[in-house]
N, C-alpha and C positions, 0 to 999 in steps of 0.2 A: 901641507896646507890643512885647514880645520874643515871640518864638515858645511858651515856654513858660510864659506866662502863658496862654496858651489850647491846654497840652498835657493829652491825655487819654494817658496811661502803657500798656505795656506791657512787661511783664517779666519777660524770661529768665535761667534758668539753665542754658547751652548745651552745658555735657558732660554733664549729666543730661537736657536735653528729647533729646540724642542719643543716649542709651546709651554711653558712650563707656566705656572700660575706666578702672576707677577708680585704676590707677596707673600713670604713663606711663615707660615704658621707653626712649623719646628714640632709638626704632629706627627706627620706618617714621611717615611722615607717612599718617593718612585722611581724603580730604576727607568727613569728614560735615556742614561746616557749610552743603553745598548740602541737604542736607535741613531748614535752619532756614528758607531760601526760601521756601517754598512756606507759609509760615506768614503771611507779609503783608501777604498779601491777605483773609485774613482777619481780621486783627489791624485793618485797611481796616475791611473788615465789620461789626466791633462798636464802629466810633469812635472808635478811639485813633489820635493821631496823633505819635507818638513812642515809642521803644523803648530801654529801658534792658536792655543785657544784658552780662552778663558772672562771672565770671573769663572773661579770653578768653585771655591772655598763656603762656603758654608755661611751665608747672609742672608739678612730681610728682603731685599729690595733687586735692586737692578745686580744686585753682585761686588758692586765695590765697597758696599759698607759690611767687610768681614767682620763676621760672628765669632766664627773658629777656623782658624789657618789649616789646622791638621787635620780637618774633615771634610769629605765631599758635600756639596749642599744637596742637602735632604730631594729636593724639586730633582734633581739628576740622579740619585742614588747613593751606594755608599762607597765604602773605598776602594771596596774590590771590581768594581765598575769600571772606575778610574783604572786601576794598575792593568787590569784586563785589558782595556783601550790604548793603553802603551805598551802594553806587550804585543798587541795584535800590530800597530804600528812599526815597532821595531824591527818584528819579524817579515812585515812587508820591506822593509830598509827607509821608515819614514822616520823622523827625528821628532820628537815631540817639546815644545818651550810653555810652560804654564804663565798666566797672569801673576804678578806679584803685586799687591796691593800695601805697599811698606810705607806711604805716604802719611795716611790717614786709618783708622779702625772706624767700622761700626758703634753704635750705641748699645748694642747688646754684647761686644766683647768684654771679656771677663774682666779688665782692669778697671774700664770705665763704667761697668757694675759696681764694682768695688768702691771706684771713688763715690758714685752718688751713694752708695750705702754710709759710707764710713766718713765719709769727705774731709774735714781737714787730719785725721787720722789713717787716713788709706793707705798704704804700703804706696801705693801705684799715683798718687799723686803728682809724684816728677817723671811721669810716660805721656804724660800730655803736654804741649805745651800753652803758658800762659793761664795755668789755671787761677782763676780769683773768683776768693768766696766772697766778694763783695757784690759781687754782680748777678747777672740771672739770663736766660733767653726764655724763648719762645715754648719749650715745655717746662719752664717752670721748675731747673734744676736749682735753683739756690746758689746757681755759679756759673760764669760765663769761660768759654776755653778758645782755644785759635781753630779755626775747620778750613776746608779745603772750600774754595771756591763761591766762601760766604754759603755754607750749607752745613750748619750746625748738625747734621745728620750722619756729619763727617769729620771724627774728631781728630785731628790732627796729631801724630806722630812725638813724642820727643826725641830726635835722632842720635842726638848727641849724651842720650843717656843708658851710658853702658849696660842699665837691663835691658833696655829699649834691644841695645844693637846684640848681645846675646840672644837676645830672645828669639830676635828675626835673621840669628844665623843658624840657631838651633831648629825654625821652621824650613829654612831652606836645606839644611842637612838631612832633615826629614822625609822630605820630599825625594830627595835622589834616594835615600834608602827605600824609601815605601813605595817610591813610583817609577824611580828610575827615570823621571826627567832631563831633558838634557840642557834645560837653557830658562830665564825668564825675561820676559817683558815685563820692564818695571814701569807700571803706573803714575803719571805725572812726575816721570822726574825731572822735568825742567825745574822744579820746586824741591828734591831731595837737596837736604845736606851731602856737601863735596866728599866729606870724612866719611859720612853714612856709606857713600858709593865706594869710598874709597875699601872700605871694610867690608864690601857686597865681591866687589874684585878677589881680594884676598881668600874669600870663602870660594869664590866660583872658579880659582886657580885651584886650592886644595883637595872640592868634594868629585873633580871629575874631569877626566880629561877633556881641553876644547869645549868646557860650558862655556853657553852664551850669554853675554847682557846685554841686551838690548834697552830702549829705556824710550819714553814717550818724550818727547821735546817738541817745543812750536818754532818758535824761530830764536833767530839768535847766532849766533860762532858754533857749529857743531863740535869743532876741537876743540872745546872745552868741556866736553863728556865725552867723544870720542878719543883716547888714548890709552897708554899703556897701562895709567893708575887705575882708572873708574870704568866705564864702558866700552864695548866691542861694537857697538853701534846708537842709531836712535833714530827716530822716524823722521821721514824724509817731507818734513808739511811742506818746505818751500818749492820742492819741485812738484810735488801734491797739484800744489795751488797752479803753478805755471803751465803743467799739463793742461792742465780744461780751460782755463783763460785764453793759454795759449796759442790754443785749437778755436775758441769763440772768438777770438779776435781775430783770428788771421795772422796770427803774431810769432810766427818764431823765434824773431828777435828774443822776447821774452823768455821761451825754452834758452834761447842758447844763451842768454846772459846767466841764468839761473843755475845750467850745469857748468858754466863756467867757475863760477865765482862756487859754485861748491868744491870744484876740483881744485882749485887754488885752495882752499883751506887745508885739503888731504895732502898738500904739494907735490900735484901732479901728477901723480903718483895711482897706480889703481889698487893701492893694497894701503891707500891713505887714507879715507874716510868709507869705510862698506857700509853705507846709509842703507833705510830700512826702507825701499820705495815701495807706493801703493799709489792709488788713483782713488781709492774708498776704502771707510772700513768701519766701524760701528758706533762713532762717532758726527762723521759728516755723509752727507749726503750720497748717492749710487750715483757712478758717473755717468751711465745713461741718462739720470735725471737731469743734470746737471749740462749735458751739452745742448748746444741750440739745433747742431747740426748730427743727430744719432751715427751716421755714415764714420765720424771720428773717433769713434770709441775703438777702431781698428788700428788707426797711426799712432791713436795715445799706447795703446797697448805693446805696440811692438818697438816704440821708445823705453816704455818701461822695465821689457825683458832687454833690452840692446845696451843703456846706458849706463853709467858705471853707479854700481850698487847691490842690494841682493834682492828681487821685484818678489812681492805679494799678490796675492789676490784675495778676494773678502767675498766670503761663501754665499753665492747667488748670483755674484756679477759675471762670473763667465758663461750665465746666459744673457745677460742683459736686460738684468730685471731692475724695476725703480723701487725710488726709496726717496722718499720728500723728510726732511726734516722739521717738523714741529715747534712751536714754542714750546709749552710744555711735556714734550713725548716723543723716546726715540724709536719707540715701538717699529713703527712702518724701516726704520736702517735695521732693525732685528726681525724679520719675518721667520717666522713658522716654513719649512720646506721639507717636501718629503721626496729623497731621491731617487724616488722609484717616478714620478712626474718628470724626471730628466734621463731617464737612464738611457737615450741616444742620442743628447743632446749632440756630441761629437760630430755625425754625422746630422742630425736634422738640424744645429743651429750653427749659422755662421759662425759667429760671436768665439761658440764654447771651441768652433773647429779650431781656428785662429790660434786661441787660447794654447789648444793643445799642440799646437805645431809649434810654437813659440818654447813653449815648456820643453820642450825635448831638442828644440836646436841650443838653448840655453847651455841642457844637460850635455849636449857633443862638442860644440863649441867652446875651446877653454877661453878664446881670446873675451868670448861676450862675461866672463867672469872676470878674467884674469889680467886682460889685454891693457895698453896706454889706450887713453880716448886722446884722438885729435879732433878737430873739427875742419872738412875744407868743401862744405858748399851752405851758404844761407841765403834766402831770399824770404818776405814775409810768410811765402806759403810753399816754401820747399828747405828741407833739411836735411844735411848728407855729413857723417864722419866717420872714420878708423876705429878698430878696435884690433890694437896692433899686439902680438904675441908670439915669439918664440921662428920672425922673419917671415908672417904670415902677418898680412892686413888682410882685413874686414870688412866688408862697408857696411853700411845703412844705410839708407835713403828713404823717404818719409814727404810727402804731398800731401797736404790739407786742402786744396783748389778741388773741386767737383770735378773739376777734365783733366787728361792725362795729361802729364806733361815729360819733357823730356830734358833727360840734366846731361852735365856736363861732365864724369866726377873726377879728378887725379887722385894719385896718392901713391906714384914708384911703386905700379900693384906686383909682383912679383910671380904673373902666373900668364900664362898666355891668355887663358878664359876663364872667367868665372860664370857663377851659375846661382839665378836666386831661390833661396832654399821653401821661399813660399809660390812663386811662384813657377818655377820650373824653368825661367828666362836664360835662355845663355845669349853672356856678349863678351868681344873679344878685345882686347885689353891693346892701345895704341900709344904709343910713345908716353907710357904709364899710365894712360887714364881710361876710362869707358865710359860710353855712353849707355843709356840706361833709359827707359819709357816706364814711368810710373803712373800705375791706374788713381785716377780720382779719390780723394780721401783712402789712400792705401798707402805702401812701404814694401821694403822687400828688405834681404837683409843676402848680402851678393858676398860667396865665397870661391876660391879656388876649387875650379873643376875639376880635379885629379880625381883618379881613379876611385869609384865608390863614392864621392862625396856628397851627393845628393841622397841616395839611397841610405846614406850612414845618418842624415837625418830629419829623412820625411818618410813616412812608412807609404806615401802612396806612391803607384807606379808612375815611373818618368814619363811613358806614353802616353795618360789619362794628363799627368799634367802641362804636358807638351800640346797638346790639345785642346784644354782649355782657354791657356795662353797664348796659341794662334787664333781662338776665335776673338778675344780680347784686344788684340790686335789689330782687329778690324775697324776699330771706335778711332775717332779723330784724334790726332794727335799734335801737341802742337810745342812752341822751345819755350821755354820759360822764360815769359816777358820781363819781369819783375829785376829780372838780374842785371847789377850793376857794376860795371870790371872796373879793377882799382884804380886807372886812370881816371875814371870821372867822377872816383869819390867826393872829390872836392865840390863838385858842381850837384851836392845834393840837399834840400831842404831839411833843416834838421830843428826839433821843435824841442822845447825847453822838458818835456815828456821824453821823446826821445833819450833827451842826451841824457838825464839820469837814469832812464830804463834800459837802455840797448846798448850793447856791445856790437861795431861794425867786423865781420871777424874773417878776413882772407888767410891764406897761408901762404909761407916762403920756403923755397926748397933749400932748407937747409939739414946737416946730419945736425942730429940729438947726440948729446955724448952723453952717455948715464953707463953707469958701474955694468958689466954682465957677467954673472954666473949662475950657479945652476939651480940657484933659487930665486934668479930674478929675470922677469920678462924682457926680452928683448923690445926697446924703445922706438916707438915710430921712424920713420927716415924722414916725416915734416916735422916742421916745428911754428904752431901756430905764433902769429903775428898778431895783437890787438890792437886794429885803428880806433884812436877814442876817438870822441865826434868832436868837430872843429867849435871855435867861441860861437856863443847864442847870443844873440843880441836881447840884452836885458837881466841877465845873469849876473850875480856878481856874488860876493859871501856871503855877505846880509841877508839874502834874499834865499840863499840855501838853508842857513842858520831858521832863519823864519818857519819855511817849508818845515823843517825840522821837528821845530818848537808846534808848530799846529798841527800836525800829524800826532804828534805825542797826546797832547792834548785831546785831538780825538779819539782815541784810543783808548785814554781814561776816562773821557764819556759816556763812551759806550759800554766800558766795565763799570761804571757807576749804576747801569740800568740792570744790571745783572745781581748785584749785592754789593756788601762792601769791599772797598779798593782800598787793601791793606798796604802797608808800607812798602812791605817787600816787592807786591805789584807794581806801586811805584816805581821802585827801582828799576826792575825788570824794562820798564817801558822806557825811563830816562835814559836808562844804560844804552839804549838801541838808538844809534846815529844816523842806519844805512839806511838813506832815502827809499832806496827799492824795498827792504825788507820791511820797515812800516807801513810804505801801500801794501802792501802783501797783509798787514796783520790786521788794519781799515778792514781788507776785503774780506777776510776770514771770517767776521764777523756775517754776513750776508748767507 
């Protein structure tokens, strides 16, 4: 298996974790990226063993409008900064992935100097796309070109133009030479050329073993960048979204439709789609801003280390710090942080404690990497599934209700006791199922009690947390109302919302039959069943069709408010059918 199939993320945004002056003048180099140092042993600390950080390259502004690819930006220092910061990393056994900005260039990189120099004479005139010298923008270049996102500030890529694509394989051979990088986050590539990616593949199989691609995508079919030809993965916006919704609505339905219908894309399979999950990241908003109920940032989290993918964290949120998104400024998601301000967060913040327990049952547990997900407990504010691996199930279980409640869970456990690894619970295991008392807005994550397995990964002692969780004990406890057994499915209210958002999802005890050898996990013993929700009265296709058609439509409204809504945006949005994922992409906007 590759390194990042068992990486736990962490991720910077390194002119902001520095302070760094937000427009670079290309006068004096500072090394501030020796202040990013001192941060990796803590990043050790909470279990992540991989680091995604960047813009790093050499630009005006916020970092995405590269200057110079093969140079560290001035504001951070110079290259020997950088290679030092990945050597220190490597020798901790941390993996480092840079930003790749292959989309679009800066106004100051050297081709598009060239063009406004030389213009219809330029060498470099087919690196851009769409150049006409008929036209002109906003600084008054004597020519208008294609940019990313309706911001001329960001000249758009020719991908398909073989200096283009030499050019940007000769920066990324660069980079493992000079840095020893092991992987990149490629920058808006829901928007790259398929061929460009395809040719980004072929480089990242030859410069290094188990390089990673990773790629930025919003929504959409994930298996159509995740595969053999173009990507190893891409970021995971639709469970993003469902997390925090999720949890504000009360809605699990929502989570489990969401890792549902991702896992049917990977089919089934946990080595089918390794999405790049996160809760925040330099982008949108800090998920403690973002919940109504702060208490949830604890069950969102330990979905996010449990469910099938490889989970992030974005440097500040394991203590729970906020982050508002602005109209025009993303300043406050990029704060200034000096981690000498946290250096016992571990112990003095919930939040980072969590963090770090999570991060290292991750790193012992192969099944939370490796394992089949099933699902077999949902109610709107309880969630319970497998993470089955090598004739070893799993559990999770996960409560967003304020009072404890107490579940049901099956799943043929194959252990007399288990024992959960946050909270130090042991229950005993009864004609395959257990019961299990989960604290208010909390989770546990419940393994096989055998010998050493608690101590193999919680570093605190079994008696301090046996103790705690007898006094916890003491709170009222009460069965989970909400729950509905499959006999009375039929006799439930089901609303024209519902039936395209939720999946009703029991399980039948039946064997899985899937191939096994000694490089394939061994497959649950359920095999989840999907009740769809019965006829709605007032549904019909017309009226989906419609839903359809005006979703779309707002969609491009609201990119219309943002700049111009190019073709290709067009398409992007007509292309997208699935009711759910256009409310999703409505709401992303907000």
């Amino acid at each position: 298996m590759a390194w990042y199939d068992d990486a736990r993320f962490y991720h910077i945004y390194p002119l902001g974790l520095v302070d760094a002056p937000k427009k670079n003048e290309y006068t004096t180099t500072v090394h501030r990226m020796k202040e990013i140092n001192p941060w990796i042993d803590h990043i050790k600390s909470i279990g992540c063993n991989a680091i995604y950080i960047g813009p790093l390259f050499e630009s005006v502004g916020h970092g995405y409008e590269t200057t110079d690819y093969k140079k560290l930006d001035s504001r951070l220092g110079d290259n020997d900064d950088l290679k030092n910061f990945v050597n220190e990393c490597h020798e901790k056994d941390v993996k480092v992935i840079f930003d790749g900005v292959f989309n679009h260039t800066g106004r100051d990189f050297f081709a598009f100097k060239d063009l406004q120099e030389n213009r219809e004479n330029s060498r470099y005139r087919d690196w851009f796309c769409n150049v006409n010298f008929h036209g002109n923008n906003e600084y008054n270049d004597g020519f208008s070109y294609d940019n990313w996102g309706g911001y001329n500030l960001l000249v758009k890529l020719n991908q398909r133009n073989p200096e283009v694509q030499e050019y940007i394989e000769d920066v990324i051979r660069f980079w493992v030479d000079e840095f020893d990088v092991d992987g990149i986050r490629l920058d808006a590539a829901d928007v790259l050329d398929f061929d460009f990616m395809q040719m980004l593949r072929r480089v990242a199989n030859d410069v290094k073993p188990d390089f990673w691609l990773m790629g930025e995508v919003i929504h959409g079919d994930y298996s159509k960048w995740v595969n053999d030809g173009t990507l190893h993965s891409v970021t995971n916006y639709q469970l993003h979204k469902a997390l925090y919704s999720g949890h504000n609505d009360h809605n699990y339905y929502e989570i489990a439709h969401t890792v549902n219908r991702l896992y049917d894309m990977g089919g089934r399979r946990p080595d089918g789609l390794k999405l790049y999950n996160f809760v925040d990241n330099h982008d949108v908003e800090r998920l403690y801003t973002k919940l109504t109920n702060k208490e949830h940032f604890i069950p969102i989290h330990i979905l996010m280390y449990t469910l099938p993918g490889v989970p992030s964290i974005y440097y500040g949120s394991e203590f729970g710090i906020e982050g508002k998104k602005e109209q025009y400024s993303d300043d406050s998601l990029r704060p200034a942080l000096n981690i000498e301000d946290y250096k016992d967060s571990i112990k003095t913040n919930k939040f980072t404690n969590v963090i770090s327990k999570l991060g290292k049952a991750r790193s012992k547990i192969p099944a939370l990497s490796h394992g089949y997900f099933t699902q077999v407990y949902l109610t709107n504010r309880q969630y319970a599934f497998l993470r089955s691996y090598n004739n070893l199930n799993i559990i999770v279980a996960v409560n967003n209700d304020d009072n404890p409640c107490g579940m049901n869970i099956g799943g043929a456990l194959g252990s007399n006791e288990y024992i959960g690894v946050l909270t130090g619970e042991k229950v005993q295991v009864n004609n395959g199922s257990i019961y299990v008392n989960i604290k208010g807005n909390s989770g546990d994550i419940f393994i096989p009690n055998v010998e050493g397995a608690f101590k193999m990964v919680n570093e605190e002692s079994e008696p301090e947390v046996k103790k705690q969780y007898e006094e916890r004990k003491q709170e009222p406890e009460k069965i989970c109302e909400e729950y509905v057994p499959e006999s009375k499915q039929e006799d439930r209210i089901i609303t024209i919302e519902e039936a395209v958002n939720n999946q009703v999802t029991n399980v039948e005890e039946k064997p899985v039959e899937q191939p096994v050898d000694k490089q394939t996990p061994v497959a649950p013993v359920l095999k989840p069943v999907v009740q769809e929700p019965g006829p709605v009265v007032g549904y019909s296709e017309d009226f989906e069709n419609g839903r359809i058609a005006g979703l779309q439509e707002a969609i491009l409204a609201i990119m219309s408010k943002y700049g111009p809504v190019t073709d290709q945006m067009k398409r992007d949005v007509y292309n997208q059918t699935h009711i759910p994922s256009l409310i999703n992409w409505v709401k992303s906007f907000n």
